[in-house]
C-alpha positions in Angstrom: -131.9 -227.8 -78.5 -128.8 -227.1 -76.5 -125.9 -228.6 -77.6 -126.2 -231.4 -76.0 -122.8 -233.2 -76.4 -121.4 -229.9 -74.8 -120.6 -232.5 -71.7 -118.0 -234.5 -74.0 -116.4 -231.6 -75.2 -116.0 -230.5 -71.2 -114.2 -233.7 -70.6 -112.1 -233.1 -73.5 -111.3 -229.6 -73.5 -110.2 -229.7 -70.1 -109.0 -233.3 -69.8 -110.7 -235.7 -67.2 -110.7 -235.0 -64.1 -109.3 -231.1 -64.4 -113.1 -229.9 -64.2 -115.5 -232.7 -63.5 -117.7 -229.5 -62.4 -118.1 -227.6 -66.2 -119.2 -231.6 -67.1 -121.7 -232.0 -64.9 -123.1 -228.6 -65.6 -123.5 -229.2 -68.9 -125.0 -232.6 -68.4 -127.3 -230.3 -66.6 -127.9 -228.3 -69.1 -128.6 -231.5 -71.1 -131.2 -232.8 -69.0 -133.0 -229.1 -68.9 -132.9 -228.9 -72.3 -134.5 -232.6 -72.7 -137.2 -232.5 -69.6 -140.3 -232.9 -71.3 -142.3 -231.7 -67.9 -142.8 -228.0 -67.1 -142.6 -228.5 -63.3 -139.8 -230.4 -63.6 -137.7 -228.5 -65.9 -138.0 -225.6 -63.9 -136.8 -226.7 -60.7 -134.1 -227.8 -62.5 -133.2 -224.6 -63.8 -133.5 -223.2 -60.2 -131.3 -225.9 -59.3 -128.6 -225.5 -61.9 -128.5 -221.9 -61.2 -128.0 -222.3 -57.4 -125.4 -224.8 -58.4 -122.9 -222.2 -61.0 -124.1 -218.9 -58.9 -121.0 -217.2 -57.7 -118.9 -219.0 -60.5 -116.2 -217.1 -61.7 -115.4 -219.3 -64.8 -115.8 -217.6 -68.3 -117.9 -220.7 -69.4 -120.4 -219.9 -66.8 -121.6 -216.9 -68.9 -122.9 -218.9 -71.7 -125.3 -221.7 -68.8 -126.4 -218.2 -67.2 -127.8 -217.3 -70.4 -128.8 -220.7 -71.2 -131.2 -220.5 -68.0 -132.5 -217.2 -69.0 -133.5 -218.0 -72.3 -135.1 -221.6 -70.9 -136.9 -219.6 -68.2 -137.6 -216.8 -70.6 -139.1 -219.9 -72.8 -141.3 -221.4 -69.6 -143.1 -218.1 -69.1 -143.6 -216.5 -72.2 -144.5 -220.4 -73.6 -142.3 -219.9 -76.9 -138.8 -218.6 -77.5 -137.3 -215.6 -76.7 -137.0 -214.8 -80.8 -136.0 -211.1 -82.1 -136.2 -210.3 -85.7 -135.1 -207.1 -86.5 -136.7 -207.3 -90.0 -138.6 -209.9 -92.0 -136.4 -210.9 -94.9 -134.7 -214.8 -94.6 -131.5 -212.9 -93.1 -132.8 -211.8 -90.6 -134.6 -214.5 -89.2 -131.6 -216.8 -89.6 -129.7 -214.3 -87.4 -132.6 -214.2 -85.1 -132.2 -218.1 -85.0 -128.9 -217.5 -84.6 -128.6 -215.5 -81.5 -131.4 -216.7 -79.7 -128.9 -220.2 -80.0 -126.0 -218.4 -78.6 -128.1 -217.6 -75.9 -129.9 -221.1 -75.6 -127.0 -223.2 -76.5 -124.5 -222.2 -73.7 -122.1 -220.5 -76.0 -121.0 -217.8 -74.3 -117.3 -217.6 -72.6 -116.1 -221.3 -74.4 -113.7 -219.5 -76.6 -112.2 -216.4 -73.8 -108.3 -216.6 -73.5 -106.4 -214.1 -71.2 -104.0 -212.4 -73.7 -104.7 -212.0 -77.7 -108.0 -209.5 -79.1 -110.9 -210.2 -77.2 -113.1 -210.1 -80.1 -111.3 -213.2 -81.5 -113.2 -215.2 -78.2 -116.8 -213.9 -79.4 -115.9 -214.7 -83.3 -115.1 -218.5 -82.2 -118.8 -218.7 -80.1 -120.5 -217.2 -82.8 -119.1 -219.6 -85.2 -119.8 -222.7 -82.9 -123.7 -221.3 -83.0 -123.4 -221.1 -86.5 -122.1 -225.0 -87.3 -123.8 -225.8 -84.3 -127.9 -225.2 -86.2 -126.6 -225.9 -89.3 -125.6 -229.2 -88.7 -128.9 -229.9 -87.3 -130.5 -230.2 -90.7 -128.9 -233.5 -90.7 -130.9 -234.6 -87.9 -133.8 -237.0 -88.6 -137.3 -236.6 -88.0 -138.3 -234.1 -85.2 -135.8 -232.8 -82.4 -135.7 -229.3 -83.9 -137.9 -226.3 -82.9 -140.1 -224.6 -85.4 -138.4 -221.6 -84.6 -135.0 -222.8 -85.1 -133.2 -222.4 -88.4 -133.9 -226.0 -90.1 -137.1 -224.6 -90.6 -135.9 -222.5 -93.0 -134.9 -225.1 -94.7 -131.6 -226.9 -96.0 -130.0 -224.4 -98.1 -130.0 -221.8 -95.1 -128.5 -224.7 -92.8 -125.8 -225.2 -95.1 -124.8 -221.8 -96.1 -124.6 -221.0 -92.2 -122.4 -223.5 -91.6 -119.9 -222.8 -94.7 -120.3 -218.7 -93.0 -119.0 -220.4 -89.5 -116.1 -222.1 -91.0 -115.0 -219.8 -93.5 -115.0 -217.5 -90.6 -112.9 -219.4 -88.9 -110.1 -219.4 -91.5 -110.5 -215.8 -92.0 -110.1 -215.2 -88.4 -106.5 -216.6 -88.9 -105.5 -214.7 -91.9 -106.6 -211.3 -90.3 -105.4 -212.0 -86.7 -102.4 -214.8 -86.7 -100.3 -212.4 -88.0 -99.6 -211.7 -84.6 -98.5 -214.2 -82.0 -100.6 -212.7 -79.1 -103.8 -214.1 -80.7 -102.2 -217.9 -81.0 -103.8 -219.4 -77.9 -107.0 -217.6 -78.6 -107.4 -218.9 -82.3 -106.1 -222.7 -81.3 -109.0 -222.4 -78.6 -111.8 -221.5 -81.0 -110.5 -224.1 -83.4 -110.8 -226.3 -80.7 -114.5 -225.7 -79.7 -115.7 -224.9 -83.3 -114.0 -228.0 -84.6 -115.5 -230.3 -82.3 -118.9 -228.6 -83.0 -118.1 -229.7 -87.0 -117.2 -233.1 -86.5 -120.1 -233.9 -84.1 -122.3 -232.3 -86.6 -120.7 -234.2 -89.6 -120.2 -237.0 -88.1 -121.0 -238.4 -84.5 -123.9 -240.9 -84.6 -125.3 -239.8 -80.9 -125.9 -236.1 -82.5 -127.0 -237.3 -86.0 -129.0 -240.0 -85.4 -129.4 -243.2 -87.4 -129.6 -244.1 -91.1 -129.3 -242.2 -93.8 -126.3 -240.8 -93.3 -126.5 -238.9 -96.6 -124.7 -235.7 -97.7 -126.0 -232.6 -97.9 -128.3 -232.1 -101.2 -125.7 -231.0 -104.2 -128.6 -229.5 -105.8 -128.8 -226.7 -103.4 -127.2 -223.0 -103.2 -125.3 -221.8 -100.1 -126.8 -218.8 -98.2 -125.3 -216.3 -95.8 -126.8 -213.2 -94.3 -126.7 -210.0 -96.6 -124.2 -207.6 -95.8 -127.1 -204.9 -94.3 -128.8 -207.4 -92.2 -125.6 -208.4 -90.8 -124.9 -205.1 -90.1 -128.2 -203.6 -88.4 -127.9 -206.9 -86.0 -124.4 -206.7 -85.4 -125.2 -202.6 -84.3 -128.2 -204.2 -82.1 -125.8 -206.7 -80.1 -123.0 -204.2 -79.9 -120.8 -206.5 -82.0 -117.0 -204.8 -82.0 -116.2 -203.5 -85.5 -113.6 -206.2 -86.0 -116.1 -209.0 -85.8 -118.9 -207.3 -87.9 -116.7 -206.6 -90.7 -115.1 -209.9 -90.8 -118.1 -211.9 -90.6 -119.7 -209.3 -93.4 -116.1 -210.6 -95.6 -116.8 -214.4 -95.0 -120.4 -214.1 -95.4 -120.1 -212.1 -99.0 -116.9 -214.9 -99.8 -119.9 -217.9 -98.8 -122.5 -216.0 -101.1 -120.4 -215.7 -104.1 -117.5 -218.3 -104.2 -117.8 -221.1 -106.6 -115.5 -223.8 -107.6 -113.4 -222.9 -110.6 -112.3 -225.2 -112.8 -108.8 -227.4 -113.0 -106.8 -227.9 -115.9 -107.9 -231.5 -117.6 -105.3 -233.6 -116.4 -106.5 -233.3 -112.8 -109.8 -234.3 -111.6 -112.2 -231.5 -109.9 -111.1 -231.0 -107.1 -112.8 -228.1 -104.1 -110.4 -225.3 -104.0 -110.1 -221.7 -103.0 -112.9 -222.2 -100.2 -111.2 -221.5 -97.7 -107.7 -220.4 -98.5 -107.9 -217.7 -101.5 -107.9 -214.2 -102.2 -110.1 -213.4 -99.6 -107.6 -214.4 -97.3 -104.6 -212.5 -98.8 -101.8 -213.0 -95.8 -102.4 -216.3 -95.9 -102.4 -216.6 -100.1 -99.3 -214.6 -100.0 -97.6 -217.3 -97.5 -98.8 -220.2 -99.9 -97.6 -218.3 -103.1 -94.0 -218.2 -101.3 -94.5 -222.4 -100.2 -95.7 -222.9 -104.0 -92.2 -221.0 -105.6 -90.3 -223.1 -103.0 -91.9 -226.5 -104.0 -91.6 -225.6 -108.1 -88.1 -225.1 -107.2 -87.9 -228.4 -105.9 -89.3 -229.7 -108.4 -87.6 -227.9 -111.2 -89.4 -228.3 -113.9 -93.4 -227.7 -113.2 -95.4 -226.7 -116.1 -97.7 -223.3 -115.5 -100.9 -225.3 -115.2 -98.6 -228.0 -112.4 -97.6 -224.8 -110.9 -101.2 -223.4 -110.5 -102.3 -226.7 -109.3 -99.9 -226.7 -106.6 -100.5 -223.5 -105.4 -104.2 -224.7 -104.9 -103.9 -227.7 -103.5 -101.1 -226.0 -100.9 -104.0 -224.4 -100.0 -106.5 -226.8 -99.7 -103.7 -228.8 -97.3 -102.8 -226.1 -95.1 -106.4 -225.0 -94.4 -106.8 -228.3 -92.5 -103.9 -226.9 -90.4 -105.3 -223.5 -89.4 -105.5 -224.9 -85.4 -101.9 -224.3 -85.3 -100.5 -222.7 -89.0 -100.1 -219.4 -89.0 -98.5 -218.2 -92.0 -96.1 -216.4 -90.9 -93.2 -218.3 -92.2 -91.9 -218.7 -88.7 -90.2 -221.8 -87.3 -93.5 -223.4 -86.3 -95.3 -222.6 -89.4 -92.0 -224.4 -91.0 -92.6 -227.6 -89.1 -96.6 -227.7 -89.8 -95.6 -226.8 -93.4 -93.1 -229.9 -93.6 -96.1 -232.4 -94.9 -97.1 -230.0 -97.9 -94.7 -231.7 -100.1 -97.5 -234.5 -100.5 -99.7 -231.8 -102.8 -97.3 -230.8 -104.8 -96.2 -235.0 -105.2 -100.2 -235.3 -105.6 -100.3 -233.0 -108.6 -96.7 -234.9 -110.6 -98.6 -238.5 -110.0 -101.6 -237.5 -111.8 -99.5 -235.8 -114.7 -96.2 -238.2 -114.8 -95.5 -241.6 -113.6 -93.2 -241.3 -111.2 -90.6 -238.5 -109.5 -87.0 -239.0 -110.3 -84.1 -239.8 -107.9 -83.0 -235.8 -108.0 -86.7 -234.7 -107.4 -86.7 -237.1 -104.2 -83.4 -235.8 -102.9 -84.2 -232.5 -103.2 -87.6 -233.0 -101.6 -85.4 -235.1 -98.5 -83.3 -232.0 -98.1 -85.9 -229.1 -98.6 -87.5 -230.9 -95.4 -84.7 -231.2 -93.7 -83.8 -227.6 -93.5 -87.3 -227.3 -92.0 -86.6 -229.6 -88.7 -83.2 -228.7 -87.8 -84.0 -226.5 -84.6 -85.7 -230.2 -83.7 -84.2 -232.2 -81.4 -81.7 -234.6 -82.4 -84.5 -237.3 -82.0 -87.1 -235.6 -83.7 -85.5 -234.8 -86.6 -84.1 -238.2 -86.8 -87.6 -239.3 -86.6 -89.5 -237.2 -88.9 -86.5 -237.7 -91.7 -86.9 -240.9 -91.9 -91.1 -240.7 -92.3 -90.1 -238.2 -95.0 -87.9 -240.0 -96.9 -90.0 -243.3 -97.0 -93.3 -241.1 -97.9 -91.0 -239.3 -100.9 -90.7 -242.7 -102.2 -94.1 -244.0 -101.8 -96.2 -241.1 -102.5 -93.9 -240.0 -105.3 -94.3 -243.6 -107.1 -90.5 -244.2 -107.6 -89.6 -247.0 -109.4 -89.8 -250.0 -107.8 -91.4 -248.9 -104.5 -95.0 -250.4 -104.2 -98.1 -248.6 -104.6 -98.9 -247.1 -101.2 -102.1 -245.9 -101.8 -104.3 -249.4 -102.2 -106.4 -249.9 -99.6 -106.2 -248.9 -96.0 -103.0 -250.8 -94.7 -99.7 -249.3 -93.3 -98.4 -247.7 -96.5 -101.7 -245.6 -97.1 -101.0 -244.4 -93.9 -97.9 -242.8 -94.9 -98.6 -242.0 -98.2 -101.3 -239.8 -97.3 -98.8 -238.0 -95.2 -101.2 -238.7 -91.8 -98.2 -239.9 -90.1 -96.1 -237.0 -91.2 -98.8 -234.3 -90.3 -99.0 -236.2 -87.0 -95.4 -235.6 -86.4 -95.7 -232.0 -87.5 -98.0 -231.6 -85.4 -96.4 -232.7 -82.1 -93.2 -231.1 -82.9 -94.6 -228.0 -83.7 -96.6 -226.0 -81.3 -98.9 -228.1 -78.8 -97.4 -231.9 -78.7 -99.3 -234.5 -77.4 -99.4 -238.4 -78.6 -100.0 -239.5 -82.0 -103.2 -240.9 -83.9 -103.3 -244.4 -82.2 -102.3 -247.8 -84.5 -106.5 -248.6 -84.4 -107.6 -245.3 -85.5 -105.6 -245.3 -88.4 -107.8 -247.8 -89.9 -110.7 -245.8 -89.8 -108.9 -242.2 -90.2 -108.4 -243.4 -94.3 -111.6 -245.4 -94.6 -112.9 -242.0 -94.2 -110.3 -240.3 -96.1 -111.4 -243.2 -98.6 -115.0 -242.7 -98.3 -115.1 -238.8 -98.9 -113.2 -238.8 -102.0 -113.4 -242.0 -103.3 -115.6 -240.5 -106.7 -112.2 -238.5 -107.5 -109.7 -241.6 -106.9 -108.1 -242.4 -110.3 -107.8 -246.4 -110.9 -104.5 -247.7 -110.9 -102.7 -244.5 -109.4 -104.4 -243.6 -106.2 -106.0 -247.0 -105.7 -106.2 -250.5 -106.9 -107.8 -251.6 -110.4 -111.6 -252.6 -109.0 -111.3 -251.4 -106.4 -114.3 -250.6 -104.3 -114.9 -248.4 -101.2 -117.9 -249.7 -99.3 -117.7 -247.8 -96.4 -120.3 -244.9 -95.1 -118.5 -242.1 -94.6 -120.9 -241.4 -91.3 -120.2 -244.8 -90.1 -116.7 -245.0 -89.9 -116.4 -241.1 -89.1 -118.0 -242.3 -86.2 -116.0 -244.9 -85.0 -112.7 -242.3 -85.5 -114.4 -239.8 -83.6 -115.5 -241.6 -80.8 -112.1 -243.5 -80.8 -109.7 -240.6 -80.7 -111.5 -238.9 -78.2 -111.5 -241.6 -76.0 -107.5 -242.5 -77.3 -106.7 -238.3 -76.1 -104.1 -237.4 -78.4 -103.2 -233.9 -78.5 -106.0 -231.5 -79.6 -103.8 -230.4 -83.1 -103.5 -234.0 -83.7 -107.2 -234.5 -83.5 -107.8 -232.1 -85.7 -105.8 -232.2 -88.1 -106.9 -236.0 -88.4 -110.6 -235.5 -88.8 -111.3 -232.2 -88.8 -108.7 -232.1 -91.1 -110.0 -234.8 -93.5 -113.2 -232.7 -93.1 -112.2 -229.6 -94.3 -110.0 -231.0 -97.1 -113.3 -232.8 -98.5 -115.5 -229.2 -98.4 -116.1 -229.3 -94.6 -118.4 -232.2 -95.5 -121.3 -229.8 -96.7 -121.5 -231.3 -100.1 -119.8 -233.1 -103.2 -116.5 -231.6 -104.4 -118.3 -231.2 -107.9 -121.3 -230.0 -106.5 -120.8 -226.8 -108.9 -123.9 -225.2 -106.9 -122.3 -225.4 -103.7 -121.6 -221.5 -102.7 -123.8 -219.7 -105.3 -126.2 -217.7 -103.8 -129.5 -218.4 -105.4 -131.4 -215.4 -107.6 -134.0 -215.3 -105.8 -132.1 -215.0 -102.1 
């Protein structure tokens, strides 16, 4: 199936009204993709191509091949499928690009300026979260050629390969500001493709809105089967050799362990030594923050530097790490890890911690305007408080009110966000609500009673459910794409890009007998 919702993302992407055309082609392409009767799908497909022929829009690349393939599809009566060997990697790449090609992939992600490769990576990736997603899909819908078919743990470990790709992408190109606009664009397209997947009703379906199975082992291509296909498309070295990197990182990362005092938590996914410009930036934020802190045992420290990372990841649509002015704004909320790791080892911050926190922010905002600073300070100071349980301030993190807000830094990283590279409005006041219900719901196993949440307390929310209603809300609210992503694709890839448990110790390991 094409991806359906592709019509959505045209009215987003390009705001309404800015190019009512690309949406009705793709509702086209929706219609095609659903027409049950021979006849009738194929004079739609001579319509629809009488309707984009002559278009000069890069987006028009991926329908043209979406009408080839469905055309392909009418006359040969199956799909277009080449499988350039028969091991399980090869006919998930087979799967793969005969979706790129059905799906309508091709020219979402192409920016003027920046490596061009950068453009392909982000449609690849889209394909990749795209048909791994669509395990989640009940009963029927899928094609037995399609990659469901070979079964769940293939599904998942292609998705984990298109994300981790992603993240990748920014360590090996963001260190140079050409490629910004092309990597916020492919976080743009290959995000929405995620949190449709994870958590959009109309592409799921209906109940059960269950995880992925914890008992299975993540799978990416092999490094030669990558290889051979990438020399049969005429892939540019730079993408083959990065997606050869993320796919070995998906086949052999595992969660290591945390020091007792904190719960297990997913870390080094995506942020780690595979992505060693990026690491290096964190290890710089980590020194900074200890500083701060002043007095951070080694196994605080280490914990820090993790969970820096874990943060920041969920920033990658605009973070670079480059240490730049920018990356010093988006890099403003991180405070909240390092105040996650002291409340689960001490009961409070003191008064000099919290001033030093105030001011360690505050040199981070001061090319702001007057305003902004003004604005953000003030967020920072009263999340210092809350988050870092000072005496006499409240617990913030009970429930879903006003103070859970802050003290999960939303508000902040909403700030960031808008004062850093690509403004916009903020998360509206009735998609907060939902944005920690399913903050709540994703991690509520790892919530400690009494200093993340009430004593008794009890999170009866599906996290599909009330993902839904954020999605669907903030896309029809418009904030700015950064904010939007950082809110739920964000929330997303801070709870293991939704493709399992974070103590599903399985999650990653390739199996012996892939």
């Amino acid at each position: 199936m094409t991806h359906t919702y592709g019509y959505i993302w045209a009215d987003w992407l390009y705001g309404s009204g800015k190019d009512a055309f690309m949406a009705q082609v793709y509702d086209d392409c929706r219609g095609i993709d659903h027409c049950p009767d021979e006849r009738e799908k194929a004079a739609r497909i001579t319509g629809l191509r009488a309707k984009v022929a002559g278009s000069s829009r890069s987006w028009t690349e991926g329908v043209l091949d979406f009408l080839d393939f469905e055309s392909s599809r009418l006359t040969l009566g199956r799909a277009p499928v080449t499988r350039l060997g028969e091991a399980d990697d090869f006919a998930a790449l087979a799967v793969l690009d005969a979706a790129y090609r059905h799906g309508a992939f091709r020219g979402l992600c192409r920016l003027p300026g920046g490596a061009e490769w950068i453009g392909l990576l982000g449609e690849v990736c889209a394909t990749m979260v795209h048909q791994g997603f669509k395990w989640l899909r009940p009963h029927g819908g899928v094609d037995d050629w399609e990659l469901p078919a070979l079964g769940e743990a293939w599904c998942k470990g292609v998705a984990m390969w298109g994300l981790v790709s992603l993240v990748m992408a920014v360590d090996t190109c963001g260190g140079d500001p050409d490629n910004d606009e092309a990597l916020h664009q492919i976080h743009t397209v290959v995000g929405a493709h995620h949190m449709a997947g994870a958590l959009w009703t109309v592409y799921r379906g209906p109940h059960p809105h269950q995880w992925w199975d914890p008992t299975v082992r993540s799978k990416a291509p092999a490094e030669a089967a990558v290889r051979q296909f990438a020399a049969w498309r005429r892939w540019p070295d730079e993408l083959t050799d990065l997606l050869v990197r993320s796919a070995h990182h998906v086949n052999t990362w595992t969660n290591p362990t945390g020091h007792p005092v904190h719960l297990t938590r997913t870390r080094d996914l995506a942020i780690g030594s595979h992505t060693p410009r990026l690491d290096a930036r964190l290890e710089q934020l980590t020194a900074e923050l200890a500083e701060v802190a002043g007095d951070l045992t080694p196994e605080e420290r280490a914990e820090t530097h993790s969970r820096c990372g874990s943060w920041l990841a969920t920033y990658t649509a605009a973070w670079r790490g480059r240490g730049d002015l920018s990356d010093g704004v988006e890099e403003l909320s991180a405070f909240g890890a390092l105040l996650g790791v002291l409340r689960e080892s001490r009961p409070h911050i003191t008064t000099d911690q919290a001033t030093r926190l105030v001011e360690w922010s505050r040199a981070r905002v001061q090319h702001l305007r007057p305003e902004a600073q003004r604005e953000l300070m003030e967020l920072v100071t009263s999340t210092v408080e809350i988050r870092g349980r000072m005496p006499g301030v409240p617990l913030g993190s009970a429930e879903v009110g006003p103070r859970r807000f802050i003290d999960g830094v939303w508000h902040l990283a909403t700030l960031s966000a808008m004062s850093s590279r690509h403004g916009g409005w903020p998360v509206p006041q009735d998609m907060r609500e939902p944005a920690m219900r399913l903050f709540n719901a994703l991690t509520d196993h790892r919530r400690l009673p009494g200093v993340d949440v009430e004593e008794g307390h009890v999170n009866p929310d599906c996290f599909v459910c009330v993902g839904d209603r954020l999605f669907t809300g903030l896309v029809d609210n418009r904030p700015s794409p950064g904010v939007l992503q950082k809110t739920i694709w964000g929330i997303l890839t801070y709870c293991n890009f939704a493709l399992g448990t974070a103590d599903d110790v399985d999650l990653g390991t390739r199996s012996h007998d892939g």
